[in-house]
C-alpha positions, -999 to 999 in steps of 0.1 A, spaced: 0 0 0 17 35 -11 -9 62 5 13 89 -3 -1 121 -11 11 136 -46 19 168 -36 51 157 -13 66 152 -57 80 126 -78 114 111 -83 136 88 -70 112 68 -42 122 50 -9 110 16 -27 141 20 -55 170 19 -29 177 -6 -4 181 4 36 216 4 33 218 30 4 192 54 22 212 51 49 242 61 29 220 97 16 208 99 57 236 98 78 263 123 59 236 152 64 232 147 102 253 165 131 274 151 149 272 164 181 301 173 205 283 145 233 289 115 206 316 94 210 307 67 185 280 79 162 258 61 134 272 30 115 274 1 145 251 -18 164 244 14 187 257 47 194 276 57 224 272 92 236 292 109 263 274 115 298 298 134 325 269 143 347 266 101 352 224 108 347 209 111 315 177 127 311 157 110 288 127 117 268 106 106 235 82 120 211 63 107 181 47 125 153 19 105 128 9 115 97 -27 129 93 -28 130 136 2 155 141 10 170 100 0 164 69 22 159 39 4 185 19 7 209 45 45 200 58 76 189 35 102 166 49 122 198 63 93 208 86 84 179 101 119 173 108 123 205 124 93 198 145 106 162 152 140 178 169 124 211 182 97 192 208 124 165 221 147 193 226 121 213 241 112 182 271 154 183 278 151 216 281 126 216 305 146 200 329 169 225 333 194 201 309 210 203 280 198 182 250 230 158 234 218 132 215 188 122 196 179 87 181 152 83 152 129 61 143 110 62 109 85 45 95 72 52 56 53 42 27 78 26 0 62 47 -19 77 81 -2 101 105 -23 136 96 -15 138 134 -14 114 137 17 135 117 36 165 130 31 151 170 37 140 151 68 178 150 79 182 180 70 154 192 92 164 175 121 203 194 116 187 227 113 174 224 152 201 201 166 231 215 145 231 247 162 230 232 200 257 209 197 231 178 195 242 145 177 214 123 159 233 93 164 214 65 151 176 49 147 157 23 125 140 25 91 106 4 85 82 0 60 45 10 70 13 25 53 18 60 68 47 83 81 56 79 116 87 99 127 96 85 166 120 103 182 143 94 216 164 123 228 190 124 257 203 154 279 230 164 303 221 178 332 257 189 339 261 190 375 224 204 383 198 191 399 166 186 376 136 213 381 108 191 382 69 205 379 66 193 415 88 222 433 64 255 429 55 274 458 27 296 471 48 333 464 64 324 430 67 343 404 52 324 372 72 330 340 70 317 305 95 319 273 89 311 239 52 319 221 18 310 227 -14 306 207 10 309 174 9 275 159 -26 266 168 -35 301 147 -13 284 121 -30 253 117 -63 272 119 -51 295 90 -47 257 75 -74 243 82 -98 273 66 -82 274 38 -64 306 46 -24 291 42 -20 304 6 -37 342 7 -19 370 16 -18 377 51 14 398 56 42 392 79 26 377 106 5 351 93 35 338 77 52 336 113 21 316 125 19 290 95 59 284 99 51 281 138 28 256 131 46 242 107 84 238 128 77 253 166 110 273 176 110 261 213 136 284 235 157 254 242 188 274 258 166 294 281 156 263 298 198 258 315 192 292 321 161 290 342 181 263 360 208 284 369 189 309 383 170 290 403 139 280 388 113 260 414 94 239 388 91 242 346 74 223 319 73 219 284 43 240 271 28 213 246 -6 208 253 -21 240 260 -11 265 284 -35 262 307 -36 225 306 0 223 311 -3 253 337 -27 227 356 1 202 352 22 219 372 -5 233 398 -15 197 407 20 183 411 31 217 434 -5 216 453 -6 255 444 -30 274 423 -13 295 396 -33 327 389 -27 344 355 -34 375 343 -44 384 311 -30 415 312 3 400 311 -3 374 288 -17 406 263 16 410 250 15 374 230 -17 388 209 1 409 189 10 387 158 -22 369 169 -49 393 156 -40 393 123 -49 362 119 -79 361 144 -94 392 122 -85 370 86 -109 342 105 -134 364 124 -127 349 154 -113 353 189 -79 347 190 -78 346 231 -87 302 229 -55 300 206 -32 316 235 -49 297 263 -52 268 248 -34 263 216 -8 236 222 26 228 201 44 259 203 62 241 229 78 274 250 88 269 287 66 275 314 85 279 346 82 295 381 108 316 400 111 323 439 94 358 450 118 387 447 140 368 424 150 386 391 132 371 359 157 351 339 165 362 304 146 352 277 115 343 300 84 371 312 65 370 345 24 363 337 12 356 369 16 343 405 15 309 426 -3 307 455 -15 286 479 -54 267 475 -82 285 496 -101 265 521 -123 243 496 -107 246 468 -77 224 452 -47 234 434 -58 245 401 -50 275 372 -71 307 374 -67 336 348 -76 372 367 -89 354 395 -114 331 379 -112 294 371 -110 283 339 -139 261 323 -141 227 310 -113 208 304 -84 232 284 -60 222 253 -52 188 235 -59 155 249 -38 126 225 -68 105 230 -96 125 242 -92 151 212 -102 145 174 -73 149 152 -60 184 146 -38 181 113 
């Protein structure tokens, strides 16, 4: 079965070459990575880990559940692939070094895809110093990119979602609300009218998320109390992170204001509100993170609200100005239909 979309080309397809000569187009265009000791070609990698932990974490992406190939090339959804398994390492206050990759394809997929797919994954792990050090090739009736990433804490202990405290600052870095407006855009049709500057910022969000994968060491080092991955939703991820402190983390919408901007102009192309994307919208995978009282917001990050402890009554939770927020926030894996 070859259910590959036309629009992802013709040429040269995975079904003419053998695994070992895909291989040989694969592994020249991937980094490295200054963690690798012994990279692609044996039985397994061996990567360097000084710290003696290793943080590890894994991610898949499905076609038609998390892109589509007439909305993504092979570039994009490698991009994506790397950027959200960084973005978990990150998260813990560690710094990403190694990745291995799964994927699973239709023999009848464009050599060409694959090999941009390298080249996605070395445009987000190139510039950090992150190896992709190995994986497996199958044949299946749809893409399935499954990625395994590995991190370095490097002497720090890891900032769980379990540490915030009644007092705290609450900070996030990255975007919100951007690629859920992409997708949106997408999904009405919108992706190929012009839209100026912005619009194109929110399909490419949606398209490859830019996670702020460095700021995550940095809220480390400064003392960050708890931090998670932003992929689900803000507020469901927010809630995350209530429940495993036992606090309540209030945001204010004044604060978060400043992430409508490039918002709007897609909200006004749509007609719609564009205040469910940035509460909601998952996959732009930024860091949510809390910081002691008094203590000076790291770089790269901005305070949007406050932990404190639950009234009499009333469990930990996530309010916004006060209020709680209704019905159950974000993306559920299983609970959701499919967004792509």
């Amino acid at each position: 079965m070859e259910r590959v979309s036309s629009t992802v080309g013709e040429g040269v397809r995975v079904g003419d070459l053998g695994e070992d000569e895909l291989l040989a187009r694969v592994f020249p265009l991937l980094p490295v990575g200054k963690a690798t000791l012994l990279g692609p070609g044996d039985d397994a990698a061996v990567v360097a880990a000084p710290d003696g932990r290793v943080v590890v974490s894994t991610d898949v992406l499905v076609e038609g559940r998390h892109f589509r190939l007439g909305w993504s090339g092979g570039r994009d959804v490698g991009r994506r692939a790397a950027a959200q398994n960084l973005a978990d390492v990150a998260a813990m206050g560690a710094r990403p070094t190694a990745l291995v990759v799964a994927l699973v394809m239709p023999v009848g997929l464009p050599v060409a895809w694959v090999t941009d797919l390298a080249r996605g994954l070395a445009d987000v792990c190139g510039p950090h110093g992150v190896g992709v050090v190995g994986g497996d090739l199958s044949s299946g009736d749809q893409v399935v990119v499954a990625v395994t990433v590995h991190g370095d804490l490097e002497g720090r202990a890891p900032v769980l979602r379990s540490g915030a405290s009644p007092g705290d600052a609450v900070v996030h870095a990255g975007v919100l609300g951007w690629s859920a407006a992409g997708l949106a855009l997408l999904d009405a049709g919108a992706g190929h009218e012009p839209g100026g500057a912005a619009v194109a910022h929110l399909l490419a969000a949606f398209r490859a998320p830019a996670p702020p994968v460095d700021a995550g060491r940095v809220a480390g080092g400064a003392g960050a109390t708890a931090m998670l991955d932003v992929s689900d939703g803000l507020l469901r991820d927010a809630g995350r992170m209530a429940r495993a402190s036992g606090v309540v983390l209030d945001l204010s919408r004044d604060l978060l204001a400043a992430d409508l901007g490039p918002l709007g102009a897609a909200a006004d192309e749509l007609g719609t509100d564009p205040w469910p994307w940035l509460l909601t919208g998952g996959e732009d995978h930024g860091l949510l993170a809390t910081m002691p009282a008094g203590s000076t917001v790291p770089d790269g990050f901005r305070r949007i609200g406050r932990a404190r402890a639950p009234l009499a009554g009333d469990g930990p939770g996530v309010l916004v100005d006060g209020a709680r927020a209704s019905g159950v926030p974000g993306w559920d894996h299983f609970g959701g239909q499919s967004r792509r």
